[in-house]
Backbone as a printed PyTorch tensor [residue, N CA C, xyz], in Angstrom:
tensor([[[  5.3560, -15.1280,   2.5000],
         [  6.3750, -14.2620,   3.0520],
         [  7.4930, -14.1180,   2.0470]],

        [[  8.3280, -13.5790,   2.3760],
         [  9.6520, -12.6750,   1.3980],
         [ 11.0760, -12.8620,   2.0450]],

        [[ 11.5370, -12.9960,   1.2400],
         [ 13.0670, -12.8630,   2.2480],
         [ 14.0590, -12.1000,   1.7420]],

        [[ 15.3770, -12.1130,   2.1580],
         [ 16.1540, -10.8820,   1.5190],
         [ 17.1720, -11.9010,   0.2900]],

        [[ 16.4810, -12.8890,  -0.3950],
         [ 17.3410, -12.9110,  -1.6720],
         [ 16.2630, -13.0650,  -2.6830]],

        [[ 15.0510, -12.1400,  -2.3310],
         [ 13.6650, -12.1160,  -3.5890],
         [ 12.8320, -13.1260,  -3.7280]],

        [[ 12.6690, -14.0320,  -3.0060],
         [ 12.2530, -15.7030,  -2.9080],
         [ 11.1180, -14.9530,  -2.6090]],

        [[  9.8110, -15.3280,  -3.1200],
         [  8.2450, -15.1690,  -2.3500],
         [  8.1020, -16.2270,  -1.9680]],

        [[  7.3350, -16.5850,  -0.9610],
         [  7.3750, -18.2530,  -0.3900],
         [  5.6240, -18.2200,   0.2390]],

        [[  5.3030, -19.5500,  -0.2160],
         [  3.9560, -19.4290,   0.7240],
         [  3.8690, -20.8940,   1.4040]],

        [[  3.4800, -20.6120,   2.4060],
         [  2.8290, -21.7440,   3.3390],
         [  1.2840, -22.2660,   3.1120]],

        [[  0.8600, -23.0790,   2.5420],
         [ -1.1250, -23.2350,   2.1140],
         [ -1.7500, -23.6510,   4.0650]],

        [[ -1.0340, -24.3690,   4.6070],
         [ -1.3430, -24.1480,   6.0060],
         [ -0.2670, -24.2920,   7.2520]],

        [[ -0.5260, -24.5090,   8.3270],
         [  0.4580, -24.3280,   9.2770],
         [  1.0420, -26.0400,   8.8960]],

        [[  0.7950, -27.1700,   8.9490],
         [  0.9240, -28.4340,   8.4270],
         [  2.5270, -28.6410,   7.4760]],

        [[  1.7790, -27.7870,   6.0510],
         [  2.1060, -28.1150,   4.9220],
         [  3.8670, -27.0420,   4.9560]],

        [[  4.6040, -27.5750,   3.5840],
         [  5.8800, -26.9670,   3.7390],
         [  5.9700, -25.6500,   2.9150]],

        [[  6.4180, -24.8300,   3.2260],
         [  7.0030, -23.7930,   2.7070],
         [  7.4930, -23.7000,   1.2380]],

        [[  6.5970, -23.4090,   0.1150],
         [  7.1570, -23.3400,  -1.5630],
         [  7.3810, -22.2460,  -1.8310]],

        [[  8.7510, -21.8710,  -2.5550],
         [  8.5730, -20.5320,  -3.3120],
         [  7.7950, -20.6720,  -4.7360]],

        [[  6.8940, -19.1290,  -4.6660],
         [  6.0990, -19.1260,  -5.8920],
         [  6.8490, -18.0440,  -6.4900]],

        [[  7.4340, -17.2640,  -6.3870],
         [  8.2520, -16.4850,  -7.2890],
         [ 10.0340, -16.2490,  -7.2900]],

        [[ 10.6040, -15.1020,  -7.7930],
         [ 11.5520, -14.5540,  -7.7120],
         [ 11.9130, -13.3560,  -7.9240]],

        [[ 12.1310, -12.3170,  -7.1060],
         [ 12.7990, -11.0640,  -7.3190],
         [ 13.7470, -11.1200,  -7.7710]],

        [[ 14.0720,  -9.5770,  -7.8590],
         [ 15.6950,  -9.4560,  -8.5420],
         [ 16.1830,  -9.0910,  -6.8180]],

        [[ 15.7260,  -8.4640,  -6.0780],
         [ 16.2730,  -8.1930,  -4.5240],
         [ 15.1560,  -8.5680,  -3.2540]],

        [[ 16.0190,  -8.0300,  -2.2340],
         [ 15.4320,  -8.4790,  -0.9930],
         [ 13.8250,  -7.7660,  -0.7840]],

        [[ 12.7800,  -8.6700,  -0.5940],
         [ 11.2410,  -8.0170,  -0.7000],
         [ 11.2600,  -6.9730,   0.4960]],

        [[ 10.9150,  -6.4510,   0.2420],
         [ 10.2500,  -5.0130,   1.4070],
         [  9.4440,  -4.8210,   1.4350]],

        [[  8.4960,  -5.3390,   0.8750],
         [  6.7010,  -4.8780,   1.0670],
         [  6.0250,  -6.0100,   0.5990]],

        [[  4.5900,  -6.2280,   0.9450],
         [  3.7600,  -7.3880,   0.2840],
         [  2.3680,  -6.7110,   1.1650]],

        [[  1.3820,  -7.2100,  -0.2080],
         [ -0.1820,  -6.8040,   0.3080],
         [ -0.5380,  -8.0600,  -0.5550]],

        [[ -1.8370,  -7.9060,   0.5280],
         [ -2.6490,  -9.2970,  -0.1720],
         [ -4.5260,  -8.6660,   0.0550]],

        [[ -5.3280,  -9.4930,  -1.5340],
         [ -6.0300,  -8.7600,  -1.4000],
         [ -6.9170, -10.0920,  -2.2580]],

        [[ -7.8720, -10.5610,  -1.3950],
         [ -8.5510, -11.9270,  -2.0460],
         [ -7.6160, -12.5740,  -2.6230]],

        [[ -7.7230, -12.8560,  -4.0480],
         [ -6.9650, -13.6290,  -4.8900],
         [ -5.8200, -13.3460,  -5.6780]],

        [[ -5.0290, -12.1680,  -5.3270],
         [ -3.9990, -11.3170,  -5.4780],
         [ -2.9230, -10.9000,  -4.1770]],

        [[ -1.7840, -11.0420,  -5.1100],
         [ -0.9150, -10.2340,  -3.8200],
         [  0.2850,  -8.8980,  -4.6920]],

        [[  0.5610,  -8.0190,  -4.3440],
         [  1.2610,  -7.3250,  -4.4530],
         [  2.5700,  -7.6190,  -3.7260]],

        [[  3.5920,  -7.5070,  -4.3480],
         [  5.3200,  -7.6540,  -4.1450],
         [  6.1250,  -7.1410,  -4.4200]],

        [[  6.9330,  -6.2040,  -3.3690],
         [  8.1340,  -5.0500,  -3.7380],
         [  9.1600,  -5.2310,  -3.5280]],

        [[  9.9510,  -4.7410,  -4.0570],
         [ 11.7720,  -5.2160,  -3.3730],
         [ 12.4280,  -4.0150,  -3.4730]],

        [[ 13.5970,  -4.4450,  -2.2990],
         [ 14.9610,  -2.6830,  -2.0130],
         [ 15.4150,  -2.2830,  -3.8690]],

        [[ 15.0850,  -3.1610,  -4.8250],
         [ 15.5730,  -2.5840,  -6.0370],
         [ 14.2390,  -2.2180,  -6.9040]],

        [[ 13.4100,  -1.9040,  -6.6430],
         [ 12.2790,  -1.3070,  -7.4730],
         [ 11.2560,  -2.6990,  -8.2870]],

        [[ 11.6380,  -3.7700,  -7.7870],
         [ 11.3240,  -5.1680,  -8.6370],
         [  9.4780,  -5.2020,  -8.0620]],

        [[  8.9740,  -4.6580,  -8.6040],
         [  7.3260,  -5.1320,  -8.5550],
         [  6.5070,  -5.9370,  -9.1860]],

        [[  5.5620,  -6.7170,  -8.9090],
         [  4.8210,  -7.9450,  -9.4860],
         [  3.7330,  -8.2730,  -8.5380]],

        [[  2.7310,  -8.5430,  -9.4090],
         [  1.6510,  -9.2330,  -9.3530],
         [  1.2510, -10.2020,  -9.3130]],

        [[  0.9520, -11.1580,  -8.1000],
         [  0.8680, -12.7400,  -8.3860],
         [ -0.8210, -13.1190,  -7.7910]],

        [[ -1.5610, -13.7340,  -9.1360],
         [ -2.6830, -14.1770,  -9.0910],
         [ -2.9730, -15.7670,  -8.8110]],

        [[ -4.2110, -16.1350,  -7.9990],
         [ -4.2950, -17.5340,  -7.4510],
         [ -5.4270, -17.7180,  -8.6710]],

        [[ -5.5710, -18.4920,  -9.3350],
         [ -6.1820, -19.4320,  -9.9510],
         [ -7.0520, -20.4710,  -9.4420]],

        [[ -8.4480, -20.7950,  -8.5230],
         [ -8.8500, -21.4960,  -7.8440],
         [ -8.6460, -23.0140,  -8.6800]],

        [[ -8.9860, -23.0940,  -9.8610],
         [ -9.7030, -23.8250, -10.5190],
         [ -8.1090, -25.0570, -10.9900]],

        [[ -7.3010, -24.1120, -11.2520],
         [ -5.7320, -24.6120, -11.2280],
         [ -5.4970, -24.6820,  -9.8880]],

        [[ -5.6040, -24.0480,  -8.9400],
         [ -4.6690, -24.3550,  -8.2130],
         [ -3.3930, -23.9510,  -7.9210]],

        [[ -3.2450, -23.5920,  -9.2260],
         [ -1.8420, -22.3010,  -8.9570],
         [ -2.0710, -20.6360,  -8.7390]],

        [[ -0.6560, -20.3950,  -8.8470],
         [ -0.4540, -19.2340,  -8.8510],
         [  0.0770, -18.1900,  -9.7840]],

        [[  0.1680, -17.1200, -10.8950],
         [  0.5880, -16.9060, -12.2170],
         [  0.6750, -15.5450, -11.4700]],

        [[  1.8680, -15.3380, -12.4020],
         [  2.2760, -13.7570, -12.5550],
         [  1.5650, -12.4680, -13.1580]],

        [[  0.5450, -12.0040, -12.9270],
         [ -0.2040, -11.3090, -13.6730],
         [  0.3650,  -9.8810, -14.0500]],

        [[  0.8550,  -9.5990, -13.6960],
         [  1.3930,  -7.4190, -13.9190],
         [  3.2180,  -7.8550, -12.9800]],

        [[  4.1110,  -6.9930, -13.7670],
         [  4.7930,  -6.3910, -13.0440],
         [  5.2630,  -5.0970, -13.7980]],

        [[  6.3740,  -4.4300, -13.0510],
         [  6.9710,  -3.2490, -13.2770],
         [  8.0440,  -3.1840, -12.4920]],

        [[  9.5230,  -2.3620, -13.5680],
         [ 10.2420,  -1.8450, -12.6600],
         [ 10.3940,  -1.0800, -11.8880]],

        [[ 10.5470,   0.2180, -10.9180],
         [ 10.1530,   0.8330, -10.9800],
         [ 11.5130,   2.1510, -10.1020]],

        [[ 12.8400,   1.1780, -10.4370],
         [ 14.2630,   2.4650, -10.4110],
         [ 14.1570,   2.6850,  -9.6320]],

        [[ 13.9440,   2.6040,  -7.8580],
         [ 14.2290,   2.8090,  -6.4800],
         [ 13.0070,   1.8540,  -5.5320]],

        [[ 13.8370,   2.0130,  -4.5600],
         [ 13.6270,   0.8100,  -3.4990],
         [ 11.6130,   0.9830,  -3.1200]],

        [[ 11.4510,   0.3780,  -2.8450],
         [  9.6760,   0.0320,  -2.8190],
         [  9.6900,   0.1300,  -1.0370]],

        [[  9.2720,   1.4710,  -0.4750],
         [  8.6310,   1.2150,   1.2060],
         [  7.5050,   0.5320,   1.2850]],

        [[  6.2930,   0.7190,   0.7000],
         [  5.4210,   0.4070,   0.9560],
         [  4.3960,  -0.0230,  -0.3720]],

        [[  3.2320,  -0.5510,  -0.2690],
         [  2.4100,  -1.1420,  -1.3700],
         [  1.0510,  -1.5450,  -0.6710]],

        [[  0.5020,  -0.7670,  -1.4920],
         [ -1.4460,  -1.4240,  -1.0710],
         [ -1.9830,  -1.3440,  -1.9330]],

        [[ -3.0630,  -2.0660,  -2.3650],
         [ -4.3680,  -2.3070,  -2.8880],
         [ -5.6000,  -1.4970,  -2.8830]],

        [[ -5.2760,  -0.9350,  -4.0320],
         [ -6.8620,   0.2260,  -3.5570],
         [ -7.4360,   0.5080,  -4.9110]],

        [[ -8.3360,  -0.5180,  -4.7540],
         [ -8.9620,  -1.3560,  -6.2660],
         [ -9.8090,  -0.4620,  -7.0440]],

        [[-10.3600,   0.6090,  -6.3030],
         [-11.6840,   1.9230,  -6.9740],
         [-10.3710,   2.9910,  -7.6780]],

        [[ -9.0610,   3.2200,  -7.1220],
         [ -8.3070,   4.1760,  -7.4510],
         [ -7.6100,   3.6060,  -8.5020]],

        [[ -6.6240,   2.3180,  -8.8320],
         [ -5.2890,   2.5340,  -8.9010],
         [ -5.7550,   0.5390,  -8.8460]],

        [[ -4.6170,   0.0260,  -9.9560],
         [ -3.8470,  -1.3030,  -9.6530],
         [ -3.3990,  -1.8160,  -8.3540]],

        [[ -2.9020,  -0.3620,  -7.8900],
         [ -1.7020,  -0.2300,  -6.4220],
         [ -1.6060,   0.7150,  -6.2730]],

        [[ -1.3000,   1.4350,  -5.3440],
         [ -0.5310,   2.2700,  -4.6920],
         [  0.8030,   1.7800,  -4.2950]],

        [[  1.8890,   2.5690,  -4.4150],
         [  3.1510,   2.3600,  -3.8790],
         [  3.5630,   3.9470,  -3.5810]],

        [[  4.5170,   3.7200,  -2.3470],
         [  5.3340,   4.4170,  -1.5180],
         [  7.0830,   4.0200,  -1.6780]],

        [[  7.3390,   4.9080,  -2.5630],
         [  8.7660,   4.9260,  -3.0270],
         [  9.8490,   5.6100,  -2.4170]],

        [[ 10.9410,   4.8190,  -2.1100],
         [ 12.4160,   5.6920,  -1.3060],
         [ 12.3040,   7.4900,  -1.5550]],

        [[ 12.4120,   7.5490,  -2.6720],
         [ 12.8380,   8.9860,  -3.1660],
         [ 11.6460,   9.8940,  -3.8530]],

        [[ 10.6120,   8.9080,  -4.5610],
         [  9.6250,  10.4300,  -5.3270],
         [  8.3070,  10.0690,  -4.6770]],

        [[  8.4890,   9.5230,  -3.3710],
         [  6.7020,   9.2330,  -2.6510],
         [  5.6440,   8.6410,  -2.9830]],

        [[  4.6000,   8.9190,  -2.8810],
         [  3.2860,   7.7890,  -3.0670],
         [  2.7720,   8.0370,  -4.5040]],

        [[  3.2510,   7.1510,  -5.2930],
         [  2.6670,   6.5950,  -6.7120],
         [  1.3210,   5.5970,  -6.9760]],

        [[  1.0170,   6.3600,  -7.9540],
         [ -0.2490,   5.4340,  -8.3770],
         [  0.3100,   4.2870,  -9.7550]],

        [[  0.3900,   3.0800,  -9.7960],
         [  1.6250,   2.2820, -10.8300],
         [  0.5400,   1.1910, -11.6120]],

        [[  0.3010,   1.4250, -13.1070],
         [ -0.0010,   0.6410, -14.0260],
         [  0.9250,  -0.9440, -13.7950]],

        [[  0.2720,  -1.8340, -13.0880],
         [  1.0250,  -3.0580, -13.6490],
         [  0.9330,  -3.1350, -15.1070]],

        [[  0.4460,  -3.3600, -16.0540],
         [  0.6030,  -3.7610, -17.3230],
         [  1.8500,  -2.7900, -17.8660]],

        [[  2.0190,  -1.8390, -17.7850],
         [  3.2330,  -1.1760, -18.2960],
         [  4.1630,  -0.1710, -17.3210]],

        [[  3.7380,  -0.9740, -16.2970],
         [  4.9640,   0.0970, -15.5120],
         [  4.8530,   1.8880, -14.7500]],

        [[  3.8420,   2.2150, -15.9210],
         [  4.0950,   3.8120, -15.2020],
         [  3.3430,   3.9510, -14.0680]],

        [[  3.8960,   5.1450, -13.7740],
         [  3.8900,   5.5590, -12.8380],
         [  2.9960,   6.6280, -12.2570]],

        [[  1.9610,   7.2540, -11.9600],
         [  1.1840,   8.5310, -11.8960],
         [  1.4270,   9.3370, -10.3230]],

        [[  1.6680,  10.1930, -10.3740],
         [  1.6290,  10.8220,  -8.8320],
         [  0.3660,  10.9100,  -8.4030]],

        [[ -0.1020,  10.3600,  -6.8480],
         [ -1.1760,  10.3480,  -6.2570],
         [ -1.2440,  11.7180,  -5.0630]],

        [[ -0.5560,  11.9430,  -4.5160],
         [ -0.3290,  12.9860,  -3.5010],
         [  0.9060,  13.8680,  -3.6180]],

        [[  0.2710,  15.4260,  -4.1620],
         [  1.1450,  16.2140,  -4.0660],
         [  0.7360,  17.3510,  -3.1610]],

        [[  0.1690,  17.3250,  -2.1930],
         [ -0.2220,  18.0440,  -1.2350],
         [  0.5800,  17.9990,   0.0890]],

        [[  0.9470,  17.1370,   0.3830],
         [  1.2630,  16.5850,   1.9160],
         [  2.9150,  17.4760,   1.9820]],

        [[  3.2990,  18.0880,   2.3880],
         [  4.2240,  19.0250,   2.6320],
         [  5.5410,  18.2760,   3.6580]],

        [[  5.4440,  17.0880,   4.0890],
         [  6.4410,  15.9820,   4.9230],
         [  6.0340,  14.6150,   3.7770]],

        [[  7.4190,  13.7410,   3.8320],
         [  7.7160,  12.3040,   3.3400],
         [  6.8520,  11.6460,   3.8150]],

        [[  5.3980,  10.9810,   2.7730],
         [  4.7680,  10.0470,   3.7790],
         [  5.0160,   8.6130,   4.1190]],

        [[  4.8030,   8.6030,   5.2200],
         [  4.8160,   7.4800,   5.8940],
         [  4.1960,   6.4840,   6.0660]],

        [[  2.6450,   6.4580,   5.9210],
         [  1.6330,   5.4090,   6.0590],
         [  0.7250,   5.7730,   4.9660]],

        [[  0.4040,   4.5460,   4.0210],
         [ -0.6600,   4.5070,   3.1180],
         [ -1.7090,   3.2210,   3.1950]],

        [[ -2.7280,   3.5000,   3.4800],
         [ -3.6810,   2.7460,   4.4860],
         [ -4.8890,   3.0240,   3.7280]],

        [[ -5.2310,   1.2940,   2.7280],
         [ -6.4650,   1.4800,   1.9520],
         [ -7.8220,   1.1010,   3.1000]],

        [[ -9.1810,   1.5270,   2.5700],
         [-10.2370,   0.3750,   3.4300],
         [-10.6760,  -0.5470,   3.0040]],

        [[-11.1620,  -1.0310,   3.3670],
         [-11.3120,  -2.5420,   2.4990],
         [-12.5780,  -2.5130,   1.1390]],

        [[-13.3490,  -0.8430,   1.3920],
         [-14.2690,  -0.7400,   0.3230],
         [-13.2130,  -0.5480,  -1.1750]],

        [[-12.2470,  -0.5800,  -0.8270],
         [-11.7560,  -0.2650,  -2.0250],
         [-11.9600,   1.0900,  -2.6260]],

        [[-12.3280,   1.8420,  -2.2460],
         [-12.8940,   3.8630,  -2.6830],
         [-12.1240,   4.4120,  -1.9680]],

        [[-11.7620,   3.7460,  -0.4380],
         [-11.1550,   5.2940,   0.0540],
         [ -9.4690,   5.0460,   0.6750]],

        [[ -8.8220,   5.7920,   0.4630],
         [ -8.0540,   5.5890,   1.3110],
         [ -6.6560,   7.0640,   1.9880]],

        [[ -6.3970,   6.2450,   3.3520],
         [ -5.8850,   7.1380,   4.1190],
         [ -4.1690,   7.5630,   3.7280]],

        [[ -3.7470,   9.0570,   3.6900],
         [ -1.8750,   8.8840,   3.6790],
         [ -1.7680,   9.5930,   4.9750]],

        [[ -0.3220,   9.5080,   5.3280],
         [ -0.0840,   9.7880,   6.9020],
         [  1.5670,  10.1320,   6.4710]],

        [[  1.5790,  12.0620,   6.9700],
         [  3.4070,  12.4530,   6.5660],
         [  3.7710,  12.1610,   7.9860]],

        [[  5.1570,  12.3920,   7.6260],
         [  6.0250,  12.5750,   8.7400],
         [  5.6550,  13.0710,   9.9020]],

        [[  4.8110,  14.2480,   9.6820],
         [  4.4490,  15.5500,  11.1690],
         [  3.4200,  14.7610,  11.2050]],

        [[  2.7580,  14.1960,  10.9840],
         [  1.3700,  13.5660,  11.2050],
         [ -0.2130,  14.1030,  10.6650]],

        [[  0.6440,  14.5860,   9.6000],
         [ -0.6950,  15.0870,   8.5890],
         [ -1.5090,  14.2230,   7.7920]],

        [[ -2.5090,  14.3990,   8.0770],
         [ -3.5870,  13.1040,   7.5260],
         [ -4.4170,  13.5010,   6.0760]],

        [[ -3.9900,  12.7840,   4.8190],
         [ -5.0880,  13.2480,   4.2430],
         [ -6.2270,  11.9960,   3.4480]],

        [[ -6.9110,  12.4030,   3.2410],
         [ -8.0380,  11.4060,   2.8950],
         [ -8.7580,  11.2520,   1.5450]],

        [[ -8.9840,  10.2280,   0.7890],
         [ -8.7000,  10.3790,  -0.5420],
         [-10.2170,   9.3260,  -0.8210]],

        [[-10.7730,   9.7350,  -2.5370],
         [-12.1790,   8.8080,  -2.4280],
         [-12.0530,   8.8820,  -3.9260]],

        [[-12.4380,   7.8240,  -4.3630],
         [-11.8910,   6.6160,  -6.1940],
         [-13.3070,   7.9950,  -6.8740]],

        [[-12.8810,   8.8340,  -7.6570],
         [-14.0270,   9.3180,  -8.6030],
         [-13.8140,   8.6060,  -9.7060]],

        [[-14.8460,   9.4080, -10.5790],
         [-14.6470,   9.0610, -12.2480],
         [-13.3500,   9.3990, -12.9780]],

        [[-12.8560,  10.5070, -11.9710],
         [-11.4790,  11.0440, -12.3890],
         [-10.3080,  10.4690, -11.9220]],

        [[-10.2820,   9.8270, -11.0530],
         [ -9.4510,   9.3090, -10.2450],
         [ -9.2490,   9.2060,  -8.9110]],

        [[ -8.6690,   9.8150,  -8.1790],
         [ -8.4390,   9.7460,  -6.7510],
         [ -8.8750,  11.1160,  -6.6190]],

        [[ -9.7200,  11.2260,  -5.9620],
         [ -9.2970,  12.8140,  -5.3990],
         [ -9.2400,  13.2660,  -3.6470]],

        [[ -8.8430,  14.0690,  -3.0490],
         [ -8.5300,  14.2790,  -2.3410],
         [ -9.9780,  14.8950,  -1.5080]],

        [[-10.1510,  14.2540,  -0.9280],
         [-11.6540,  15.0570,   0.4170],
         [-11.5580,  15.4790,   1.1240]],

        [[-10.3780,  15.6270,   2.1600],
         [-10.2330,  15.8370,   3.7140],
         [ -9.0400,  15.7960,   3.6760]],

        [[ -8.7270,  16.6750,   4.4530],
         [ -6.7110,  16.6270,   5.4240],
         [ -7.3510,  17.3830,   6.6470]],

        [[ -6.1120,  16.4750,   7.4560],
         [ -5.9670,  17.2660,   9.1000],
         [ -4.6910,  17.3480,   8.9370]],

        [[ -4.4130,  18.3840,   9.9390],
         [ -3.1520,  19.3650,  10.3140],
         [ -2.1900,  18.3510,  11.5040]],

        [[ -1.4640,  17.9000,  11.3620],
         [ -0.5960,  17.4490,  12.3090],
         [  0.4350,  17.9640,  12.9980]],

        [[  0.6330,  17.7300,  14.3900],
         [  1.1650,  18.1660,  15.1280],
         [  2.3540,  18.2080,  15.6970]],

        [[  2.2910,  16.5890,  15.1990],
         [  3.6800,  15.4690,  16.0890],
         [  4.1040,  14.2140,  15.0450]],

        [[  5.1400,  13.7500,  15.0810],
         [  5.2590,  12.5610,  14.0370],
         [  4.5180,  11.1770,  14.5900]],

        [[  3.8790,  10.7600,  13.8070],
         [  3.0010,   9.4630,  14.2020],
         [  3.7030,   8.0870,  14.0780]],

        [[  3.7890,   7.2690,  15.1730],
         [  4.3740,   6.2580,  15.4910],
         [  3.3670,   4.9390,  14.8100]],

        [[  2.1440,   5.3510,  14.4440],
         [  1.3930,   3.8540,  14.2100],
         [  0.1370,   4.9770,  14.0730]],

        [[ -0.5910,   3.9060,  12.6070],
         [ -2.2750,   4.5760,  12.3930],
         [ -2.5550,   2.9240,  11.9220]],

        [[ -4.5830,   2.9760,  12.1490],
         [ -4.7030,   2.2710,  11.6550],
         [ -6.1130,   2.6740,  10.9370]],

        [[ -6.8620,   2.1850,  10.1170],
         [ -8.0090,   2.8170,   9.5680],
         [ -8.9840,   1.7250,   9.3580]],

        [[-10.4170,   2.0820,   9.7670],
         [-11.3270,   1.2270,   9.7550],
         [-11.2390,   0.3150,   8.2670]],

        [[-12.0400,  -0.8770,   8.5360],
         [-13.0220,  -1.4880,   7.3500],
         [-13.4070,  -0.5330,   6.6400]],

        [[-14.3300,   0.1920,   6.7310],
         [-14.9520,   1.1430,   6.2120],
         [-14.5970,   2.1670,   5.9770]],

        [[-13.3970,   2.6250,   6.2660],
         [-12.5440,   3.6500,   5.7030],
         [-12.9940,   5.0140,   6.4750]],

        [[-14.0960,   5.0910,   7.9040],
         [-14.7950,   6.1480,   8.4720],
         [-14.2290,   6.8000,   9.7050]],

        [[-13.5050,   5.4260,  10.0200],
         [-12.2510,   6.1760,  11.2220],
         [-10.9940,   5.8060,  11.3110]],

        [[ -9.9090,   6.7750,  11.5240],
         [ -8.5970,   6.2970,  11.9470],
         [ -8.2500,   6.9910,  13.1310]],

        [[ -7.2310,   5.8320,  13.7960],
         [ -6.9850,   5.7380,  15.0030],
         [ -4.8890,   5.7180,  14.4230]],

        [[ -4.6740,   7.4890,  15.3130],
         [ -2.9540,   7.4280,  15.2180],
         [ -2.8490,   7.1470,  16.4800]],

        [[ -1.6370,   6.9570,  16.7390],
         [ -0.1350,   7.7480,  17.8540],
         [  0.6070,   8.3890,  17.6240]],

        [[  0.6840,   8.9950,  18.2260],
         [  2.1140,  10.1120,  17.8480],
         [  3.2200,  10.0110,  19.0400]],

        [[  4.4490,  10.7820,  18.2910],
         [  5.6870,  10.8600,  19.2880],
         [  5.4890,  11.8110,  20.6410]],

        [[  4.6430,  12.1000,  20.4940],
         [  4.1530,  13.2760,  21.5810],
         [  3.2810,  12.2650,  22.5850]],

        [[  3.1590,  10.9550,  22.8500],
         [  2.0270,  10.1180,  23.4870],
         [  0.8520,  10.5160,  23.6790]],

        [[  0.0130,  11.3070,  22.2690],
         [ -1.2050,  11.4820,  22.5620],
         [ -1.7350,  10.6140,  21.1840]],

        [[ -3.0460,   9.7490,  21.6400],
         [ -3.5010,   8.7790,  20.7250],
         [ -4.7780,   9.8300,  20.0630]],

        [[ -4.7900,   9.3820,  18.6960],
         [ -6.1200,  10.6010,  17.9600],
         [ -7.2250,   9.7710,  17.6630]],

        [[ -8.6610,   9.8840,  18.0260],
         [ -9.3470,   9.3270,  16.4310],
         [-10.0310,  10.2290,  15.9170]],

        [[ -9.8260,  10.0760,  14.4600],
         [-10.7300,  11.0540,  13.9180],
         [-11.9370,  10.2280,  13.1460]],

        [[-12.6360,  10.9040,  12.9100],
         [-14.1350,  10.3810,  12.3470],
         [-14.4010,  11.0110,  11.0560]],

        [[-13.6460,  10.2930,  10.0950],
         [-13.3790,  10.5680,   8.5840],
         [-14.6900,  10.8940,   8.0420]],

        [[-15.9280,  10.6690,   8.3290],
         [-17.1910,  10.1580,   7.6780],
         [-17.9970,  12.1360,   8.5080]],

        [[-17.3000,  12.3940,   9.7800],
         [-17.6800,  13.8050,  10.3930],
         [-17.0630,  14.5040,  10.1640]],

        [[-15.4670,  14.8550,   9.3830],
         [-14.7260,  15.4760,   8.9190],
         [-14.2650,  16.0700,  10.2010]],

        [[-13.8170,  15.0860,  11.8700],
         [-13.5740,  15.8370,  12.8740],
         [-12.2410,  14.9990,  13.5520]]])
């Protein structure tokens, strides 16, 4: 877990005590974890990579980046991208840990998105704007590319997206729940 003076802290079980394994420069706002990796963001753009070492036993800093505004969100989407991140001001980035940059992943979505939701295959993954426009994305040789969007209606309160990346399940502000069947394009 994270707290608001950049401390990463982990617990190894419910038992054992609470160690910090890192340090931000600010308060964390995001964290993904993904096998033997975790991703870590903070309100000042402070991103990093922290790898488990079975064999040590520790934990090492593998990638970070600055990245000049506050970090909403961060996932793992291992066929596309190092990471994905969802930034205060210029939206969902695709971000080189080893040097920082930055690539734009979605310039389609016409509202600020809100939810970026990998599957666990690592190939596909879901973005979700403001109005509740869905679009759907799959790791090529080229990069990410875009397969599918639905038209939204209402702003979405909560999505979640299969294992398999074949269905997601919204809500919207309108109290009607959706699923669509990513894999039927319906």
């Amino acid at each position: 877990f994270g707290d608001a003076n950049g401390k990463i802290w982990i617990r190894e079980d419910e038992h054992s005590e609470a160690k910090v394994l890192h340090q931000l420069g600010s308060e964390i706002t995001t964290m993904a974890r993904e096998e033997g990796d975790l991703l870590v963001g903070s309100r000042r753009g402070h991103l990093c990579r922290l790898t488990y070492y079975k064999k040590r036993e520790t934990w090492d800093v593998t990638g970070k980046a600055m990245l000049q505004e506050p970090l909403l969100d961060i996932s793992f989407a291992s066929g596309l991208s190092q990471g994905v991140v969802r930034l205060a001001h210029s939206g969902l980035k695709h971000v080189n840990l080893e040097d920082g940059e930055l690539t734009p992943l979605v310039d389609s979505h016409r509202d600020q998105i809100e939810f970026v939701l990998p599957a666990e295959d690592a190939k596909t993954l879901a973005t979700v704007d403001a109005n509740g426009c869905v679009g759907l994305w799959h790791a090529g040789p080229g990069g990410a590319q875009k397969v599918m969007e639905f038209d939204g209606t209402s702003p979405l309160l909560g999505c979640a997206l299969s294992k398999q990346g074949d269905m997601l399940v919204a809500s919207s502000a309108s109290n009607v729940v959706s699923v669509y069947n990513l894999d039927g394009n319906k």
